[in-house]
Backbone as ProteinMPNN parsed JSONL, in Angstrom:
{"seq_chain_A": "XXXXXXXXXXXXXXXXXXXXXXXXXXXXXXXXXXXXXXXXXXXXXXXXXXXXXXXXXXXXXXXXXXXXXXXXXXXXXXXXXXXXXXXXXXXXXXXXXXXXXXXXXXXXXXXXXXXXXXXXXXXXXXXXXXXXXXXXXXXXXXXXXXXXXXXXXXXXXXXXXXXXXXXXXXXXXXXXXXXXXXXXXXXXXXXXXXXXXXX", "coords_chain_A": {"N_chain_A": [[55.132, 135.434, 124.568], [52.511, 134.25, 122.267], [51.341, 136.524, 119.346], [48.862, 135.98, 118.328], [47.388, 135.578, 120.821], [47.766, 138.22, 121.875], [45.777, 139.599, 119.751], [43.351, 137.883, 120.007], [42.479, 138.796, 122.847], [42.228, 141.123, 122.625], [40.151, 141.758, 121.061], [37.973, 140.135, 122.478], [38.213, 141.758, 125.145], [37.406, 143.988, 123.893], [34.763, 143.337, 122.713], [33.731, 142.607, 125.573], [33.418, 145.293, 126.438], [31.219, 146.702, 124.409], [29.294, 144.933, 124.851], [28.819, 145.42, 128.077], [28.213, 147.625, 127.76], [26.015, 148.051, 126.12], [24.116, 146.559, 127.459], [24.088, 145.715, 130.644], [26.764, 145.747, 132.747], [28.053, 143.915, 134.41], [27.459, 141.924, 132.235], [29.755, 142.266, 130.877], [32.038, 140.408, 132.019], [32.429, 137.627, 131.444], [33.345, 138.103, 128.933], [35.887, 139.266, 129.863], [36.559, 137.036, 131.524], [37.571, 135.378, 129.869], [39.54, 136.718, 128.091], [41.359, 137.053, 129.328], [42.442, 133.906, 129.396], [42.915, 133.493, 127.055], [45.386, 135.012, 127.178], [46.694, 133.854, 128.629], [46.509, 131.231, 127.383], [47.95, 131.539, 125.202], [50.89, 131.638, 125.872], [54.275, 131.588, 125.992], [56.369, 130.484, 127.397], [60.448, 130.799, 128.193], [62.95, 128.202, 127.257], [65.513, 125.531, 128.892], [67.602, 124.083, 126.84], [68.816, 120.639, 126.844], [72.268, 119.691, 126.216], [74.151, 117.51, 124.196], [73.655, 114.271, 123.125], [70.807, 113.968, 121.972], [67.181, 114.156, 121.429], [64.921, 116.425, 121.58], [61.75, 117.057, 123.082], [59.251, 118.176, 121.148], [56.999, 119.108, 122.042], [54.893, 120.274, 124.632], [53.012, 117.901, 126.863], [51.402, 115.133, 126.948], [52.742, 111.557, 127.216], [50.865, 109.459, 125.266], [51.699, 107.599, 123.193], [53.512, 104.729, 121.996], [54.8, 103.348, 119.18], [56.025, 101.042, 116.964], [56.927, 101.258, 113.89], [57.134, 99.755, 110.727], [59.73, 99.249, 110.784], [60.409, 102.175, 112.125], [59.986, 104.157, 115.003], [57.243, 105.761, 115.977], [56.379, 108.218, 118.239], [54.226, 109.861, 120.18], [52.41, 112.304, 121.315], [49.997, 114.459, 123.497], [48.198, 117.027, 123.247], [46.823, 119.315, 126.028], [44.214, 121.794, 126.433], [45.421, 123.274, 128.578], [47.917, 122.815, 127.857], [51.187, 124.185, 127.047], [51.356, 125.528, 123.613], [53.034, 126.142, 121.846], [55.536, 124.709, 119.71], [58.324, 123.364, 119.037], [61.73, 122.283, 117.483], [63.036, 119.356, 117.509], [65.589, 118.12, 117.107], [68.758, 119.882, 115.94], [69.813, 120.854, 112.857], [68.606, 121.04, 109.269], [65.878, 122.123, 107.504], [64.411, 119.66, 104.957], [61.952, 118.875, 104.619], [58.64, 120.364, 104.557], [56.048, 119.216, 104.685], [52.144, 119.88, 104.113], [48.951, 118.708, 104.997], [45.671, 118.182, 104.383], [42.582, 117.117, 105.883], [40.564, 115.314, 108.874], [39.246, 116.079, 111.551], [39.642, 114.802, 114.058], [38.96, 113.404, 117.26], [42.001, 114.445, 119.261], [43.639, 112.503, 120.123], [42.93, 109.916, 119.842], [44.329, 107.229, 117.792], [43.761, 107.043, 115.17], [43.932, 109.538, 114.515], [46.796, 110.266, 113.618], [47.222, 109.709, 110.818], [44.602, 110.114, 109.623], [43.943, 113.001, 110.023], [43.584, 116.448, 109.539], [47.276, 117.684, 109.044], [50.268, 118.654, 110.088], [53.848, 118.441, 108.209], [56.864, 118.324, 109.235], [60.615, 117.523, 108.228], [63.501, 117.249, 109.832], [67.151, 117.307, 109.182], [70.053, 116.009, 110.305], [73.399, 117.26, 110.653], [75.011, 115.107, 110.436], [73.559, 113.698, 108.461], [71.738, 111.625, 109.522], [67.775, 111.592, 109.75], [64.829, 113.864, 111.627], [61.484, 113.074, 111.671], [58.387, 115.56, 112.396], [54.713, 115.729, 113.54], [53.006, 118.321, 113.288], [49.527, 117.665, 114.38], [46.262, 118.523, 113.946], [43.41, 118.691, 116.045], [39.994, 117.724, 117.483], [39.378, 120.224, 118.573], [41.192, 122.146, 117.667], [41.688, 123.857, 114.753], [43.423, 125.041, 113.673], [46.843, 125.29, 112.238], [49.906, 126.484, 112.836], [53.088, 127.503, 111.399], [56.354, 128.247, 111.044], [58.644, 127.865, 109.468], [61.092, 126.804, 107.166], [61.692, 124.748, 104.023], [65.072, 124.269, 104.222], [65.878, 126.158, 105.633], [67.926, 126.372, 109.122], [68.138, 125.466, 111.739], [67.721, 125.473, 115.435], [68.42, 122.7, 118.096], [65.801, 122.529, 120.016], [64.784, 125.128, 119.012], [61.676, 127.368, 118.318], [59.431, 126.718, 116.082], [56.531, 126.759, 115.457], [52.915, 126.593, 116.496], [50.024, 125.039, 117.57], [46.544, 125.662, 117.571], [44.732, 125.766, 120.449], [43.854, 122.352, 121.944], [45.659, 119.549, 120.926], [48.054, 117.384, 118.644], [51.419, 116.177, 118.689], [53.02, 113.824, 116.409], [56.431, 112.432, 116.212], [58.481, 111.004, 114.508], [61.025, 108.308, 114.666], [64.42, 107.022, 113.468], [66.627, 103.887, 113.213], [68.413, 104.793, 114.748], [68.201, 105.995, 117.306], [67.516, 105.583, 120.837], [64.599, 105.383, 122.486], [63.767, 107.547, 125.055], [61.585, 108.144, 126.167], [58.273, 106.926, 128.224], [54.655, 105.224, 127.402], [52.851, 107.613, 129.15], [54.203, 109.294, 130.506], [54.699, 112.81, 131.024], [55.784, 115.525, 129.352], [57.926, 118.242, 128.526], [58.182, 120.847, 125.748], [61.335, 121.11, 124.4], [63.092, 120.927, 126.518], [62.633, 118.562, 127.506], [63.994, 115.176, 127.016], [63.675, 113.07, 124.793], [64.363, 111.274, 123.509], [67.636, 109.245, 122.401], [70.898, 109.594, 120.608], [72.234, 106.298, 120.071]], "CA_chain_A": [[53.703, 135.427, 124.254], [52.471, 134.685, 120.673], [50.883, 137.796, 118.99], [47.462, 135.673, 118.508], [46.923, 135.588, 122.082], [47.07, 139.326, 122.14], [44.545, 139.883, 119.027], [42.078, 137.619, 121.188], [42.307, 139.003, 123.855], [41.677, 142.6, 122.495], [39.001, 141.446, 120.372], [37.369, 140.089, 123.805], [37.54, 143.069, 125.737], [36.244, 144.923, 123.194], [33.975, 142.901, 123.219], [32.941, 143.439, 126.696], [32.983, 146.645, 126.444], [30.201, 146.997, 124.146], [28.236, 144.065, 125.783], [28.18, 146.48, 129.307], [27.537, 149.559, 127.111], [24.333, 148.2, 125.819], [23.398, 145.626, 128.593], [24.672, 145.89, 132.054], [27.852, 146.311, 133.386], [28.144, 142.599, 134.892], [27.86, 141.233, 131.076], [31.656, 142.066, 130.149], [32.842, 139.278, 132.826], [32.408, 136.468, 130.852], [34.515, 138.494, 127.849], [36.919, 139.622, 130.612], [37.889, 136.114, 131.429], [38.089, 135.003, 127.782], [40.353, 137.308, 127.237], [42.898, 136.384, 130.286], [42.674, 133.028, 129.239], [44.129, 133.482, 125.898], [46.601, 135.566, 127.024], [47.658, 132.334, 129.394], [46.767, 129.938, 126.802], [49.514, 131.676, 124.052], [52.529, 131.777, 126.633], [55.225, 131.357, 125.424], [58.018, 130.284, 128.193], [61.34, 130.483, 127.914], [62.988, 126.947, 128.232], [67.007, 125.561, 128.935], [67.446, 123.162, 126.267], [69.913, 120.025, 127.087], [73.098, 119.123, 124.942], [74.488, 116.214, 123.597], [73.181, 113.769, 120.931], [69.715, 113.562, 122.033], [66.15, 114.878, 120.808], [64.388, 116.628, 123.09], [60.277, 116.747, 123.009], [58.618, 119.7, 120.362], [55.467, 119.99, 122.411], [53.956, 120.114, 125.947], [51.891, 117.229, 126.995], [51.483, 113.606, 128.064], [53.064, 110.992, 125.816], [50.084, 108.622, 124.804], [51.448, 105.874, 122.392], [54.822, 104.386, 121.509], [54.848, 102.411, 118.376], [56.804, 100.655, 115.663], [55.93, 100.998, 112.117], [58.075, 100.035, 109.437], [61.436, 100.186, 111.394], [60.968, 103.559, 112.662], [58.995, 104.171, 116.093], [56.392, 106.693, 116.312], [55.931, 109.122, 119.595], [52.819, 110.676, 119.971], [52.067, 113.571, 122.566], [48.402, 114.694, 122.927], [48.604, 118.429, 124.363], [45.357, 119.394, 126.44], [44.687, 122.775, 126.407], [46.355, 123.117, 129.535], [49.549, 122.837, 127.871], [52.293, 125.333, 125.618], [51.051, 125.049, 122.387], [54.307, 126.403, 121.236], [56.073, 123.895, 119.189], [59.758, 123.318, 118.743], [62.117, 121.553, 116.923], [63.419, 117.934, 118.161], [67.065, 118.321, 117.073], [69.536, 120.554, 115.303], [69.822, 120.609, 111.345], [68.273, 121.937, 108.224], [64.944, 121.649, 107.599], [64.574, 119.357, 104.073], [60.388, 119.06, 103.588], [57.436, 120.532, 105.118], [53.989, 118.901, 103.9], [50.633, 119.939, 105.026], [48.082, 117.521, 104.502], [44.542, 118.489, 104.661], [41.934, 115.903, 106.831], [39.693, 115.243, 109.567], [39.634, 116.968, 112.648], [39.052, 113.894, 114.786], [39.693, 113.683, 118.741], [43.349, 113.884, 118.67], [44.328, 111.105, 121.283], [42.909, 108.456, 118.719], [45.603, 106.601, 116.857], [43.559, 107.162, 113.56], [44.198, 111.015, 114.073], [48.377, 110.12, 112.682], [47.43, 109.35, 109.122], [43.335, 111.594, 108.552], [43.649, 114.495, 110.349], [44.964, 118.12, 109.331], [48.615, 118.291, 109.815], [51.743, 119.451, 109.22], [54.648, 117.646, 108.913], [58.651, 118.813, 108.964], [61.986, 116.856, 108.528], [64.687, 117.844, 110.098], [68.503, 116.55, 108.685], [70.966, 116.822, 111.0], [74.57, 117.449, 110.181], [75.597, 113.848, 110.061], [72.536, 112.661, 107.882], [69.878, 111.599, 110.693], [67.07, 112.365, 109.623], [64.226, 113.072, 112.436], [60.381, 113.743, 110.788], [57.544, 115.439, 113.583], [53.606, 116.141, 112.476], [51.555, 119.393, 114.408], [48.285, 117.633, 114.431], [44.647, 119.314, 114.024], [42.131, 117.874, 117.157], [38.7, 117.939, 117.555], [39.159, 121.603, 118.798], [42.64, 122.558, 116.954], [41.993, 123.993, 113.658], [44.637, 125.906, 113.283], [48.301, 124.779, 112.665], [51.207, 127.71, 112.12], [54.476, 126.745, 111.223], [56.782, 129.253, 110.977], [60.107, 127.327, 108.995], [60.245, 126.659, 105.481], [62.536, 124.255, 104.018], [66.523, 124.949, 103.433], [66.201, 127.24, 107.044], [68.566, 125.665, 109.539], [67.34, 125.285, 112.969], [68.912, 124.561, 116.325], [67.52, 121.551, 118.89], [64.695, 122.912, 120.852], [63.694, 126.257, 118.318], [60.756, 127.339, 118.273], [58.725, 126.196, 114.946], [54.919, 127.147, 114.864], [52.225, 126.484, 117.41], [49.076, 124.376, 116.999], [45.65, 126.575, 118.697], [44.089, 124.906, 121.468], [44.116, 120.979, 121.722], [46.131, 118.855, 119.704], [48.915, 116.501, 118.905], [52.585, 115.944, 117.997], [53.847, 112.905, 116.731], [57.872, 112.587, 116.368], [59.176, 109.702, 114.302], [62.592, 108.319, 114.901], [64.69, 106.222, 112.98], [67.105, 102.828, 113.824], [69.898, 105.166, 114.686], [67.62, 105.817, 118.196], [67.03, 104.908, 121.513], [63.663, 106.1, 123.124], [63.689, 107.898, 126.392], [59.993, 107.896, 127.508], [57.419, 105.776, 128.062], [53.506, 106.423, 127.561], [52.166, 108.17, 130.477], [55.123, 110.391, 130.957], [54.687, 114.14, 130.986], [57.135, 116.451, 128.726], [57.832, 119.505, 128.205], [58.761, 121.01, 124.844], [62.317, 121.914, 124.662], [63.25, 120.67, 128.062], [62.585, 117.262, 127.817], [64.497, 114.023, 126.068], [62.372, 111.825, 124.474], [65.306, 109.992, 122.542], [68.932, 109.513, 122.51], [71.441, 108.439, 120.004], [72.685, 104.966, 120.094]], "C_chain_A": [[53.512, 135.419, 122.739], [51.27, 135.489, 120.463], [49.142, 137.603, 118.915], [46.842, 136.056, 119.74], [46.387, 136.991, 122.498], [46.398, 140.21, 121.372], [43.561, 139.405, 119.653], [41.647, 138.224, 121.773], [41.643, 140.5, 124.302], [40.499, 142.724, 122.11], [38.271, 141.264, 121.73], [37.607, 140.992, 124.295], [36.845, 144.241, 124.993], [35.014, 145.056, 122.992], [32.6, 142.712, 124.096], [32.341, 144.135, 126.751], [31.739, 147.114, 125.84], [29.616, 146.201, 124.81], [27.747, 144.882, 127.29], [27.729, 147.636, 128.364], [25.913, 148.85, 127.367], [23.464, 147.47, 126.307], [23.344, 146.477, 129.883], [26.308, 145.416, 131.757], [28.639, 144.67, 133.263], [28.429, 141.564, 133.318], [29.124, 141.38, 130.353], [32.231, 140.78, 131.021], [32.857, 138.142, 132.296], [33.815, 136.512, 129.595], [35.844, 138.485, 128.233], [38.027, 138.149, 130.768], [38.228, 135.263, 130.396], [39.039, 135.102, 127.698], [41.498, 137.036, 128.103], [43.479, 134.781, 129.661], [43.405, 132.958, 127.877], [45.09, 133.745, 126.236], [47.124, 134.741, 127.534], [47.781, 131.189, 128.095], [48.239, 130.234, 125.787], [50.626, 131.779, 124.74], [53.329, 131.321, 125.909], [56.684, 130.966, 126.419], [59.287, 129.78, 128.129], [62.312, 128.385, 128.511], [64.497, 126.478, 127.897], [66.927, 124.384, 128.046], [68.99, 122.048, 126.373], [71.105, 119.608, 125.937], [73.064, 118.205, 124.999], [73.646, 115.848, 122.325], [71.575, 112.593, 121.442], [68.658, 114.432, 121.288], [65.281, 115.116, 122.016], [62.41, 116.834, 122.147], [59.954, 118.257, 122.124], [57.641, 119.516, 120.962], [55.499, 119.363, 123.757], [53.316, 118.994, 126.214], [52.236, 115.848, 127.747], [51.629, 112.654, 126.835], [51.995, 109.762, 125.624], [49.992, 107.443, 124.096], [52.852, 106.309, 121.844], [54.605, 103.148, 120.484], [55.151, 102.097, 117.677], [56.207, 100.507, 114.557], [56.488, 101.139, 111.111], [59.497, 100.36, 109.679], [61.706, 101.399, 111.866], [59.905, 103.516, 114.112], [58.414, 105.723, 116.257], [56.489, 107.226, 117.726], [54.677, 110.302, 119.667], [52.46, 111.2, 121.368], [50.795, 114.188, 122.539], [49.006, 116.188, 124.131], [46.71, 118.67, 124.796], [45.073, 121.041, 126.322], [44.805, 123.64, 127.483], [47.361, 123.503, 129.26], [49.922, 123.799, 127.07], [51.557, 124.825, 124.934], [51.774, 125.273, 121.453], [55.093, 125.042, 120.871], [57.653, 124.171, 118.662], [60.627, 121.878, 118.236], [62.615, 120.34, 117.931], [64.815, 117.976, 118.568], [67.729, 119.221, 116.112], [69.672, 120.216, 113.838], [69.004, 121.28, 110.991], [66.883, 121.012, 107.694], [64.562, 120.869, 105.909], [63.108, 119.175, 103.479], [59.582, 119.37, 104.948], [56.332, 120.395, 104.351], [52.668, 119.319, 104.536], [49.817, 119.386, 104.042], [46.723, 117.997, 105.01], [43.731, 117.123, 105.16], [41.203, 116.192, 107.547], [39.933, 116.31, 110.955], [39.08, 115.901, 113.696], [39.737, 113.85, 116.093], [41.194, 113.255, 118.853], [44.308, 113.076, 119.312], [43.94, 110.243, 120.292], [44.009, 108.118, 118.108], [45.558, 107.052, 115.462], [44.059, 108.93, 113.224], [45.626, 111.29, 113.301], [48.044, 110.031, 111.575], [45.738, 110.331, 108.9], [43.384, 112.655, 109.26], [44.503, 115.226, 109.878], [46.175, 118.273, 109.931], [49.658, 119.012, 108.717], [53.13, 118.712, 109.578], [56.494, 118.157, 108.374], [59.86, 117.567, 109.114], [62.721, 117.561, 108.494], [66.289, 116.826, 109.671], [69.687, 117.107, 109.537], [72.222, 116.526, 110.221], [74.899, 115.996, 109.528], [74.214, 112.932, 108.987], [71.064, 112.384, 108.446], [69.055, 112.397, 110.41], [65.681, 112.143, 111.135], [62.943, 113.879, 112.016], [59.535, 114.064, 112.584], [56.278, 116.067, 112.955], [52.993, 117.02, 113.811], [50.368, 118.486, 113.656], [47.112, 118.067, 115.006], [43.758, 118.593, 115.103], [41.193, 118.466, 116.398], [38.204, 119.102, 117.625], [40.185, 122.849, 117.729], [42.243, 122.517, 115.656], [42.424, 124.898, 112.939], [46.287, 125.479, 113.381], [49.21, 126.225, 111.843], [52.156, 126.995, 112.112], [55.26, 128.041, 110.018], [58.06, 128.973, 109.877], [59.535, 126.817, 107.408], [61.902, 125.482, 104.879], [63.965, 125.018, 103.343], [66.566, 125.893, 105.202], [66.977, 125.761, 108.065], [68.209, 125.866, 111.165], [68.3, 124.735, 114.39], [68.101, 123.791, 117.275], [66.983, 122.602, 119.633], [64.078, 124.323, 120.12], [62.375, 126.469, 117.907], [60.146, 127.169, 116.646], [57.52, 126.748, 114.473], [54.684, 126.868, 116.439], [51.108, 126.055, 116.693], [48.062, 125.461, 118.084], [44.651, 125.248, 118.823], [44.163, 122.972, 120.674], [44.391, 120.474, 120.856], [47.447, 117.742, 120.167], [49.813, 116.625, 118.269], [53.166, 115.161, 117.82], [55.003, 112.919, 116.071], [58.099, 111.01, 115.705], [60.44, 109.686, 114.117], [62.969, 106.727, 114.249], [65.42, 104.811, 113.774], [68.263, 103.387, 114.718], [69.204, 106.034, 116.396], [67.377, 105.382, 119.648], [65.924, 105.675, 122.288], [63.791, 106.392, 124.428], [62.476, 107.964, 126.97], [59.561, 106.897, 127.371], [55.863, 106.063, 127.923], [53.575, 106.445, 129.065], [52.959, 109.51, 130.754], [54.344, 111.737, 130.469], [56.213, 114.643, 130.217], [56.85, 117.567, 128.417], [58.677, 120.323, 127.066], [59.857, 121.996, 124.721], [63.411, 121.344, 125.572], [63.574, 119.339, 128.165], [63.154, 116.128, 126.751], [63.427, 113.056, 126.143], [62.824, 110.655, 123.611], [67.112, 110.206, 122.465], [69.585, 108.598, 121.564], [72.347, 107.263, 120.548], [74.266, 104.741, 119.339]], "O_chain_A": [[54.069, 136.22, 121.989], [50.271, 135.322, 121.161], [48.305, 138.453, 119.218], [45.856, 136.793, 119.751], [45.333, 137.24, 123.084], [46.221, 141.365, 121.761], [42.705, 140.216, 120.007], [40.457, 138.503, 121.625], [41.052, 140.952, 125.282], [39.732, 143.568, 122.572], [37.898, 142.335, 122.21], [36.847, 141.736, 123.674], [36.041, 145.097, 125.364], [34.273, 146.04, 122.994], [31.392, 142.664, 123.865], [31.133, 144.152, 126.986], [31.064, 147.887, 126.519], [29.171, 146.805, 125.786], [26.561, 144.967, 127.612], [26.786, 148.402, 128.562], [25.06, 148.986, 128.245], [22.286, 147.46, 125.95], [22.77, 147.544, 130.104], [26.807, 144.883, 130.766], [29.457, 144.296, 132.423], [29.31, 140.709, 133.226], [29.463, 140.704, 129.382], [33.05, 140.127, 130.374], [33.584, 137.409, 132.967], [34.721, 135.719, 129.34], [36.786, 138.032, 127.583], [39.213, 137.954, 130.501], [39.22, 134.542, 130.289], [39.786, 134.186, 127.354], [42.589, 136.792, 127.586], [44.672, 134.525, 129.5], [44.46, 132.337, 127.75], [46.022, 133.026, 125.875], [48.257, 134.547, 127.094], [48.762, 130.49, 127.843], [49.22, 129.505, 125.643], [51.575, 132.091, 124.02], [52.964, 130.513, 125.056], [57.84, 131.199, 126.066], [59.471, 128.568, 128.024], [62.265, 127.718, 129.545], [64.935, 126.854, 126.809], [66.131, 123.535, 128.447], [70.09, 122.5, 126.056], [70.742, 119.222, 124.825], [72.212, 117.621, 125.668], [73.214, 116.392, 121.308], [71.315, 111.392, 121.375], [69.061, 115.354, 120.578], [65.002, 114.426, 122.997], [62.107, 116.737, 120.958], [60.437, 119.321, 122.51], [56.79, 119.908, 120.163], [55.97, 118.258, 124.026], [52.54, 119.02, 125.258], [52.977, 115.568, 128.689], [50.999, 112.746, 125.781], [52.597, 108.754, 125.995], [49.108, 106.588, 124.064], [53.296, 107.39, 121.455], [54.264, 102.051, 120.927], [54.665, 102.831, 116.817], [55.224, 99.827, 114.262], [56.549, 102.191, 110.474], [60.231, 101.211, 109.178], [62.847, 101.818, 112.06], [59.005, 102.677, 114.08], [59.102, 106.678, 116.614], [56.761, 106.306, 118.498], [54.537, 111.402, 119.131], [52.266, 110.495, 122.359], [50.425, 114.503, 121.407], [49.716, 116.314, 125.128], [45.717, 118.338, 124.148], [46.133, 121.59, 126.021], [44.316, 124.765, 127.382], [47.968, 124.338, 129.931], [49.078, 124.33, 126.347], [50.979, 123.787, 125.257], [51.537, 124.858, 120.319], [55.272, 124.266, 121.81], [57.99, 125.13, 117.967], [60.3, 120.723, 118.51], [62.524, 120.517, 119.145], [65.279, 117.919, 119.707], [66.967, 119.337, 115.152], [69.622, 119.0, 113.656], [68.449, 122.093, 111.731], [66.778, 119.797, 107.529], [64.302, 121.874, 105.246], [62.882, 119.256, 102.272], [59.757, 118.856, 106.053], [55.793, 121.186, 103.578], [52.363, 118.857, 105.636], [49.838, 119.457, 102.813], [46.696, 118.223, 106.22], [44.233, 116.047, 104.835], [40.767, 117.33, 107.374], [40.813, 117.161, 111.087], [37.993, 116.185, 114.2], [40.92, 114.182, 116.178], [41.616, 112.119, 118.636], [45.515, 112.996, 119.081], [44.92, 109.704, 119.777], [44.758, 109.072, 117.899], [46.491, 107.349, 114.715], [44.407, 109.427, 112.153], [45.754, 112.24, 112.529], [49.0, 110.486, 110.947], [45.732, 111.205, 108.033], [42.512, 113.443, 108.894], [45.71, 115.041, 109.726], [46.336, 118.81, 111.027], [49.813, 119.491, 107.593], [53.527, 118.427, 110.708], [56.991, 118.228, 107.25], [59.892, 116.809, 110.084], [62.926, 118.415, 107.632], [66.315, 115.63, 109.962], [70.162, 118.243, 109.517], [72.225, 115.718, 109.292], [75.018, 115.805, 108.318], [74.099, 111.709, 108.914], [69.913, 112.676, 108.12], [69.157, 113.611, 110.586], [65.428, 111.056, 111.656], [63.021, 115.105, 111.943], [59.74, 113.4, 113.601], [56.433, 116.833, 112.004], [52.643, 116.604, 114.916], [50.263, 118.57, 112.432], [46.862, 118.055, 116.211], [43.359, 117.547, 114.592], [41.187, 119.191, 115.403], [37.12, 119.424, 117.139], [39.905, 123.959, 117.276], [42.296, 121.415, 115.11], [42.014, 125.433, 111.909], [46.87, 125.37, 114.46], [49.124, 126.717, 110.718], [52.211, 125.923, 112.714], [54.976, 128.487, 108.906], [58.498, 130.016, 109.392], [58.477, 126.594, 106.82], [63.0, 125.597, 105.424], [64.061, 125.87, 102.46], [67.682, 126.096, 105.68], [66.737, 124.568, 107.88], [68.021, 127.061, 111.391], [69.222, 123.921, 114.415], [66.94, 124.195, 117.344], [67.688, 123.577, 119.893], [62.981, 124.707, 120.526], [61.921, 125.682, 117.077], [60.872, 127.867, 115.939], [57.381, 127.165, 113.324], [55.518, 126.854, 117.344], [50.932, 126.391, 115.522], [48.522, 125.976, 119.104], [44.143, 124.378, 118.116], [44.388, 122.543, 119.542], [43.73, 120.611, 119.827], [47.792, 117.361, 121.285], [49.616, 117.133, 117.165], [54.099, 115.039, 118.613], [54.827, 113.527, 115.015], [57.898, 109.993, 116.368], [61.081, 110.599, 113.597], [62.321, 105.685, 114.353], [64.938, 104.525, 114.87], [68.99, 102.622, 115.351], [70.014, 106.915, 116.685], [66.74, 104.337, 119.512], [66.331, 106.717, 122.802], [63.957, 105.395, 125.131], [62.314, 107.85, 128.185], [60.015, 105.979, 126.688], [55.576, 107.194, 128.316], [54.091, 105.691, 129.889], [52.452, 110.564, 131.138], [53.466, 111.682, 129.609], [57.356, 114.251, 130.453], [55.738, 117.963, 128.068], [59.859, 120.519, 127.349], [59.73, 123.216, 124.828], [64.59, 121.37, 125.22], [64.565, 118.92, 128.762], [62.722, 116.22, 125.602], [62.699, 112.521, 126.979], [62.257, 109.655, 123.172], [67.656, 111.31, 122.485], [69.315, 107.405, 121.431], [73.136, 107.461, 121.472], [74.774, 103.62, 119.294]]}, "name": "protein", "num_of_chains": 1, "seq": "XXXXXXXXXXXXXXXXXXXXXXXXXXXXXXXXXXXXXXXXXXXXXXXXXXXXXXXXXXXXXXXXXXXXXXXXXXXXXXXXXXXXXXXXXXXXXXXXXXXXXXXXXXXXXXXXXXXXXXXXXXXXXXXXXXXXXXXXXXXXXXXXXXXXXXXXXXXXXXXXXXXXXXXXXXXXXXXXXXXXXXXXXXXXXXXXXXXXXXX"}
């Protein structure tokens, strides 16, 4: 569980609590399920992460757009807020830049949300060189990105990273050294799931 979930969640019943004091009784139920729902939305579940010399998915969601740009191919995951919002690394190595880029907060399934919206973006270097870059992007609702790693920290495939709050997106770019494992539409789950394998 991340620790937000259970400041929410206290804050909302507290909430409540005064709302029945100085109403009725019946007016905490609205706070009440507020406050469950955070505590579901921050889960945190543990997850088995696969070996070999693949990259497995940093976020929850449904993969939305596969696209080439400049020799490298983009992967873009739109999380609903439905999904983990726990974010994890792709693959193993040392983390060499984290940028955050200030921007829009525009619905974050659009295409335009990759280059103006609020993100954050990490490269990871693995042992042999490969480098593989992934951006937490800010939605329409998501304006909050954590990110817990700082560069020079060394990371292992599927670690946890940050978390984006409520709806958002993660896109994953991968170089020539690549072969993609999804397709859009697919479902993944961060940690769990291959979304690329080396070649």
């Amino acid at each position: 569980m991340v620790i937000d979930g259970i400041y929410y969640a206290l804050g909302l019943l507290a909430g409540g609590a005064l709302a029945g004091y100085l109403t009725r009784p019946w007016m905490a139920i609205p706070f009440v399920i507020l406050a469950m729902f955070c505590l579901w939305f921050f889960r945190d579940p543990e997850r088995a992460v696969p070996g070999g010399a693949v990259a497995v998915s940093p976020a929850d969601g449904k993969v939305t757009l596969i696209k080439q740009i400049d020799g490298k191919t983009r992967v873009s995951i739109f999380l609903n807020v439905f999904d983990v919002h726990v974010n994890r690394t792709p693959i193993a190595g040392r983390v060499v830049d984290v940028k955050y880029q200030t921007g829009k907060f525009l619905v974050a399934s659009k295409d335009e949300a990759s280059t103006d919206n609020e993100m954050n973006t990490m490269v990871v270097e693995a042992p042999d060189g490969v480098r593989v870059a992934f951006s937490q992007i800010a939605g329409l609702i998501a304006r909050r990105i954590i990110c817990s790693k700082k560069v020079g920290d060394t990371l292992a495939a599927g670690e946890r990273m940050g978390y984006i709050k409520f709806g958002s997106r993660v896109d994953v770019w991968f170089g020539p050294e690549w072969n993609i494992a999804v397709k859009v539409g697919d479902r993944v789950s961060a940690a769990s799931s291959v979304i690329a394998k080396r070649k």
